[in-house]
C-alpha positions as CSV (number, residue, x, y, z in Angstrom):
1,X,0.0,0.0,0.0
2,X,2.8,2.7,0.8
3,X,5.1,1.9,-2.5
4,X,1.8,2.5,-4.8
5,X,0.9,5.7,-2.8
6,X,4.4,6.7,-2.7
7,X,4.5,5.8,-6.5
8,X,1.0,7.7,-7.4
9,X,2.9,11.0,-5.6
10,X,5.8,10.9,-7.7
11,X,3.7,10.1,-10.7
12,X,1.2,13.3,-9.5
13,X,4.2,15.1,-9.0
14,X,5.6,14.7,-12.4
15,X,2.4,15.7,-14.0
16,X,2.3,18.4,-12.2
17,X,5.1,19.5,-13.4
18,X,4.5,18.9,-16.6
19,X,1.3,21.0,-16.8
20,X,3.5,24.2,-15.1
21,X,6.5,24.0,-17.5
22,X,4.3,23.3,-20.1
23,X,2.5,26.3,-19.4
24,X,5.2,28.2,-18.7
25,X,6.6,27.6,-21.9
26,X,3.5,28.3,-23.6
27,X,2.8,31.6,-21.9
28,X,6.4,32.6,-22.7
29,X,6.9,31.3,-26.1
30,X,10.6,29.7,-25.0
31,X,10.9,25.9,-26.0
32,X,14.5,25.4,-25.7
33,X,15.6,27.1,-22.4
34,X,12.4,25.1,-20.6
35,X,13.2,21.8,-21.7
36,X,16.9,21.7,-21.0
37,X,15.9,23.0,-17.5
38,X,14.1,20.1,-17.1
39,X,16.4,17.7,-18.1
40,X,18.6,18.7,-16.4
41,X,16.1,19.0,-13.6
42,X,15.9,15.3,-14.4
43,X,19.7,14.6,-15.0
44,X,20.5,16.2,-11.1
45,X,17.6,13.8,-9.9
46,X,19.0,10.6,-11.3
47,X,22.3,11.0,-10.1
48,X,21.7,12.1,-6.6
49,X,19.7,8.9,-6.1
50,X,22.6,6.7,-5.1
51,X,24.3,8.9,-2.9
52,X,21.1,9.8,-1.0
53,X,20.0,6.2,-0.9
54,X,20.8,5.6,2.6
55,X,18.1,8.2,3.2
56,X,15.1,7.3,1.7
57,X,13.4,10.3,2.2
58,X,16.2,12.4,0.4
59,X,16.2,9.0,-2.0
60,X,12.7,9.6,-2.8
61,X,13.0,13.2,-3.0
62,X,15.6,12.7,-6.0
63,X,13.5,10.2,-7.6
64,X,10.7,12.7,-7.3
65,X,13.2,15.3,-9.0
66,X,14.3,13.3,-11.6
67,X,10.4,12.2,-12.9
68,X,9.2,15.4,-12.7
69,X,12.2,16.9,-14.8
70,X,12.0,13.9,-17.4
71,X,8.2,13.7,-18.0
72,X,8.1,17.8,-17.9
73,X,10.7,17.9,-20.7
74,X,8.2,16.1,-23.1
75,X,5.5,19.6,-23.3
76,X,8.1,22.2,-24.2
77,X,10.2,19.9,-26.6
78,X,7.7,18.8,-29.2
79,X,6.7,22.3,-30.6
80,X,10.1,22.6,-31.2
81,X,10.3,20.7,-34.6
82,X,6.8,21.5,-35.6
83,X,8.4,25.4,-35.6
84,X,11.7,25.2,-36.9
85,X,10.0,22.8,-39.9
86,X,7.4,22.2,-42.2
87,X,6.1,19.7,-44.9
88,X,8.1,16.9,-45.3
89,X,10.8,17.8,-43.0
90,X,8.8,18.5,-40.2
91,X,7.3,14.5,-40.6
92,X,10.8,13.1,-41.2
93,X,11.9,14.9,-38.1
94,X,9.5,14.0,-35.9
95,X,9.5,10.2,-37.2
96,X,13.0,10.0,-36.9
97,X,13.1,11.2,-33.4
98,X,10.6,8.8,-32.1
99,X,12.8,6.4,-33.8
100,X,15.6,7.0,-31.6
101,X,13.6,7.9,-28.5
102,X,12.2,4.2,-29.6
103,X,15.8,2.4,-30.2
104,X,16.8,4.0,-26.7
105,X,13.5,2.4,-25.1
106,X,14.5,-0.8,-26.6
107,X,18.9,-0.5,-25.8
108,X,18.3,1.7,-22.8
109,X,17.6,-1.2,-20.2
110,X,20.0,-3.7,-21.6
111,X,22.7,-0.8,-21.8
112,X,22.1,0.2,-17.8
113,X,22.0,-3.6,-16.9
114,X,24.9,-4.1,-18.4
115,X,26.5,-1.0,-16.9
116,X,25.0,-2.2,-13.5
117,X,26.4,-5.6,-13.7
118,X,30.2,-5.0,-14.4
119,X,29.9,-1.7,-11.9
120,X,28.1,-4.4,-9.1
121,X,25.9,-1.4,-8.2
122,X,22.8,0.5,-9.4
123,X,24.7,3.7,-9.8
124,X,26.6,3.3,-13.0
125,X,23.1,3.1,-14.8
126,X,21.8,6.3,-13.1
127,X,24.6,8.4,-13.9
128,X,24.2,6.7,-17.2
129,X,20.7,7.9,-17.9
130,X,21.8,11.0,-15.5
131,X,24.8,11.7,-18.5
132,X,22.3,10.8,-21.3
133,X,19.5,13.5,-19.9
134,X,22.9,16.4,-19.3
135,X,23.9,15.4,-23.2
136,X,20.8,15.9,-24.3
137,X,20.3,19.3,-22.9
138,X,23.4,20.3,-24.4
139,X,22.3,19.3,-27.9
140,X,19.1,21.4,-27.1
141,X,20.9,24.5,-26.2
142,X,23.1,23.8,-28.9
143,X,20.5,23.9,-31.5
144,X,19.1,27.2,-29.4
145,X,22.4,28.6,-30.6
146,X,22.0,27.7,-34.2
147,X,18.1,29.1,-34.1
148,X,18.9,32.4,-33.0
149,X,22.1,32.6,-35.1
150,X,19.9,31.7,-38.0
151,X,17.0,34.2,-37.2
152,X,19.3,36.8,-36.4
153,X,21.0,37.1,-40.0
């Protein structure tokens, strides 16, 4: 009875913060900056798991962290490509990124397994999916930069 209650906060949690940066983003008309925040929001979460682990409270307070980052990435992110594209483009984009998002569904859990096993601890995946969420914020900001360089000229 706890774990599902403590698992239906985290989950209310996460869309709670969905619906806010979501919002936020929409009231403000910023994409990128709002969803590297939150993965990186996310990316902080999963790699302060570990350490806090032998304090579940602060544990559970970095798992909280982490799914509220992650699942409020997902609002501000997919306007992206429906504004910087159109036509065709704008479908090959979006199929090609639920492609990978797909391939890294399908790799992700043997990848942090496998990272888990030769480490003999659960921390090598998190700071595995904790590097993966920090790289993909730096591609987002990256293609911020090439936006407004393109826009400004």
């Amino acid at each position: 009875m706890v774990a599902g209650l403590l698992n239906a906060a985290l989950y209310l949690t996460a869309f709670a913060a969905m619906v806010a940066v979501g919002w936020s983003s929409d009231r403000s008309g910023e994409r990128f900056l709002h969803s590297t925040a939150a993965l990186l929001a996310g990316a902080i979460g999963l790699a302060a798991v570990a350490p806090l682990a032998p304090t579940p409270q602060l544990a559970f307070a970095a798992l909280v962290l982490s799914a509220a980052g992650i699942y409020a990435f997902y609002p501000p992110f997919w306007p992206i490509p429906q504004r910087m594209l159109a036509g065709v483009a704008r479908a090959v984009a979006v199929g090609l990124i639920n492609s990978v998002g797909n391939l890294g569904g399908f790799a992700g859990p043997y990848i942090v397994g496998y990272l888990n096993t030769i480490a003999n601890s659960t921390y090598a995946g998190l700071i595995y999916l904790s590097g993966s969420a920090s790289l993909s914020s730096a591609l987002l900001l990256a293609a911020r930069r090439y936006v407004l360089r393109r826009h400004s000229s």
